[in-house]
C-alpha positions as CSV (number, residue, x, y, z in Angstrom):
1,X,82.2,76.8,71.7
2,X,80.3,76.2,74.7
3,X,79.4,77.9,78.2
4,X,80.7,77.0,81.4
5,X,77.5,75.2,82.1
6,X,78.1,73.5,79.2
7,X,75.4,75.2,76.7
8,X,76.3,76.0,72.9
9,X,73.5,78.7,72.5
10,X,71.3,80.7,75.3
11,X,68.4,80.1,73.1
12,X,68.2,78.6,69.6
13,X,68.4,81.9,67.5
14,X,71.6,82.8,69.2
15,X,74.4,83.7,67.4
16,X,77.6,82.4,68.7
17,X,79.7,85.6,68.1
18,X,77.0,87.2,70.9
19,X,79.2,85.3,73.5
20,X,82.2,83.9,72.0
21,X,85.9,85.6,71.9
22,X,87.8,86.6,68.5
23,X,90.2,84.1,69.5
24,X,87.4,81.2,69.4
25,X,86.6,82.8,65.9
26,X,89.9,82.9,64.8
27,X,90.0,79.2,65.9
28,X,86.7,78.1,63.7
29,X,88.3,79.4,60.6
30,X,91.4,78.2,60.6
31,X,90.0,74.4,61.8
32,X,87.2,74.9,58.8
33,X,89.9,75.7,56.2
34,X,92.3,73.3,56.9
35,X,89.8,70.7,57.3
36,X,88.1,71.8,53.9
37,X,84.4,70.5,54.8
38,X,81.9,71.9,57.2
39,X,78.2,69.8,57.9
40,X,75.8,71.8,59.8
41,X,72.1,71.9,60.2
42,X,69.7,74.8,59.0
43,X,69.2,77.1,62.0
44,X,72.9,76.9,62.2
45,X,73.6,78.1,58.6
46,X,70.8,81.1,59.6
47,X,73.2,82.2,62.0
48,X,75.8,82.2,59.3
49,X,73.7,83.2,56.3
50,X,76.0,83.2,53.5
51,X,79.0,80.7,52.1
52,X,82.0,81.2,53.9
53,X,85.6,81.4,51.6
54,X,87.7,78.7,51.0
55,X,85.5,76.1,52.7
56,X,82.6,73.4,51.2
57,X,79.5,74.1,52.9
58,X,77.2,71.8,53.5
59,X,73.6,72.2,55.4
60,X,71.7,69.3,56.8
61,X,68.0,70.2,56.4
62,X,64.5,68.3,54.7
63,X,63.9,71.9,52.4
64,X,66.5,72.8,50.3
65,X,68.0,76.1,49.7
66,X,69.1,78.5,47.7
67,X,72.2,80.4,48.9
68,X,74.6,80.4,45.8
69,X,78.3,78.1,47.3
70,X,75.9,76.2,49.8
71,X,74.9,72.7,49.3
72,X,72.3,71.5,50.8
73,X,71.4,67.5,51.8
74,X,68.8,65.5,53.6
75,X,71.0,62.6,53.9
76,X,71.4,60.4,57.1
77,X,74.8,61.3,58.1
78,X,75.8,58.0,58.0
79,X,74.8,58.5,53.9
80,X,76.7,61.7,53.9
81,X,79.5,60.6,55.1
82,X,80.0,57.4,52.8
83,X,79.4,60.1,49.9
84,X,81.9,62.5,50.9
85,X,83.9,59.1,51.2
86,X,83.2,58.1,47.6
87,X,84.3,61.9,46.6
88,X,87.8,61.5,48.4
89,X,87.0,63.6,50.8
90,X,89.4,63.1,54.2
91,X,87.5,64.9,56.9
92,X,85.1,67.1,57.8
93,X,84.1,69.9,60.5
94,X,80.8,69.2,62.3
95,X,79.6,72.7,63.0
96,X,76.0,72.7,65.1
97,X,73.6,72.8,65.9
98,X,72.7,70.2,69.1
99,X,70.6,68.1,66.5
100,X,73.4,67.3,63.7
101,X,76.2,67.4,66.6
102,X,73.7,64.8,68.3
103,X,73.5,62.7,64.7
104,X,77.0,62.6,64.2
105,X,77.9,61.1,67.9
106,X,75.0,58.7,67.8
107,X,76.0,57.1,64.4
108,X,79.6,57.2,66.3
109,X,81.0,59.0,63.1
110,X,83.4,61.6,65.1
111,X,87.0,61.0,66.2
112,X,88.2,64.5,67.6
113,X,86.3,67.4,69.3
114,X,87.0,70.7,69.9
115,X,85.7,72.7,72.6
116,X,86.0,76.4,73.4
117,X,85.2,76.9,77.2
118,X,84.0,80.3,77.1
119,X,83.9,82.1,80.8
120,X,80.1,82.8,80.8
121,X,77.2,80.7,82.4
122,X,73.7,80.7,80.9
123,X,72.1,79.1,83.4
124,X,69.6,77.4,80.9
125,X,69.9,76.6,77.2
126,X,70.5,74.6,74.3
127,X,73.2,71.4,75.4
128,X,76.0,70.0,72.9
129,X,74.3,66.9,72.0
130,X,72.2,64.1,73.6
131,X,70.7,60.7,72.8
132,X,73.7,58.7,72.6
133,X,75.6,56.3,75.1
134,X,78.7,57.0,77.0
135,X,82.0,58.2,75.2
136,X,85.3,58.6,76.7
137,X,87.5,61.2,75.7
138,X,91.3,61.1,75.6
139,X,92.6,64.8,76.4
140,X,95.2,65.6,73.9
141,X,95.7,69.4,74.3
142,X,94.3,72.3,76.0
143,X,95.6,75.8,75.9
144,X,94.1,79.4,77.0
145,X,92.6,80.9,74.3
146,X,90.8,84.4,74.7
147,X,89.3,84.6,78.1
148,X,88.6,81.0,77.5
149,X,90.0,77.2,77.7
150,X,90.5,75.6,74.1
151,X,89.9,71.5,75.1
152,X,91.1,69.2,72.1
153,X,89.8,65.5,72.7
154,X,89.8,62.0,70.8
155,X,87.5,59.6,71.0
C-alpha cells in the first residue's frame, strides 16, 4: 500500500494497518498465501512481529533472529532468489520495507507489482524504492478496493 503522495510509511516505525483499509489487508493475505513466500527486511517484520499462517517467512537482515516459523537470511537477493530457485520455489511476495523493495528492483528481480492507493497524503515520508533506473509498467488491472485504488502492473 502506498499514500497518495506516494509514501509506504509516514515514518519508519509506522505500522501499515495505522492507515490502510481491511480491504488492502484482506488483499495482502490472500496474495501472501497464494504466492506461498514473503521476503521482507527487519523493521518490516517488527511491524509484523510474529509468523504469519500458511505462508514461509523470510526476513532480510545482517542479525539473525529468533522468532520460532521465521527464517532469517543475509543473502544478496540476487543469492536468495537462486536458492529459493534451487528449492522449487515459483514465486515470492516482496513485502517492504523501501530498502529490500529497493534491492529487489535494482537487481531487476520483480515481474508484477501491486499497489494499494490509499486516499490519504502524508505530505513527507518513507518512498517505495529508489536507486534504480527507469521501469515501465504495463497496467493490467485496477479495481476500487476499500476507500482505495488496487493498481496491478507488469514489468
Amino acid at each position: 500500500a502506498i499514500s497518495a503522495d506516494g509514501k509506504i510509511a509516514q515514518t519508519s516505525d509506522q505500522l501499515s494497518l495505522d492507515w490502510t483499509s481491511r480491504e488492502d489487508t484482506r488483499f495482502f493475505v490472500e496474495k501472501t498465501k497464494e504466492i506461498g513466500v514473503m521476503v521482507m527486511g527487519r523493521k518490516t517484520f517488527e511491524t509484523i512481529g510474529k509468523a504469519l499462517p500458511g505462508r514461509r517467512m523470510i526476513v532480510m537482515s545482517s542479525k539473525a533472529g529468533t522468532v520460532e516459523g521465521v527464517e532469517w537470511t543475509n543473502e544478496s537477493v540476487v543469492d536468495l532468489v537462486a536458492r529459493l530457485e534451487s528449492e522449487g520455489v515459483q514465486g515470492l511476495t516482496v513485502c517492504g520495507g523501501a530498502t529490500v523493495y529497493s534491492q529487489f528492483l535494482q537487481a531487476g528481480l520483480v515481474n508484477e507489482l501491486f499497489l494499494t492507493i490509499e486516499p490519504v497524503l502524508f505530505g513527507n515520508g518513507v518512498p517505495l524504492a529508489s536507486g534504480f533506473d527507469r521501469i515501465n509498467l504495463k497496467l493490467v488491472e485496477s479495481k476500487l478496493l476499500g476507500g482505495g485504488i488496487l493498481l496491478h502492473f507488469t514489468m
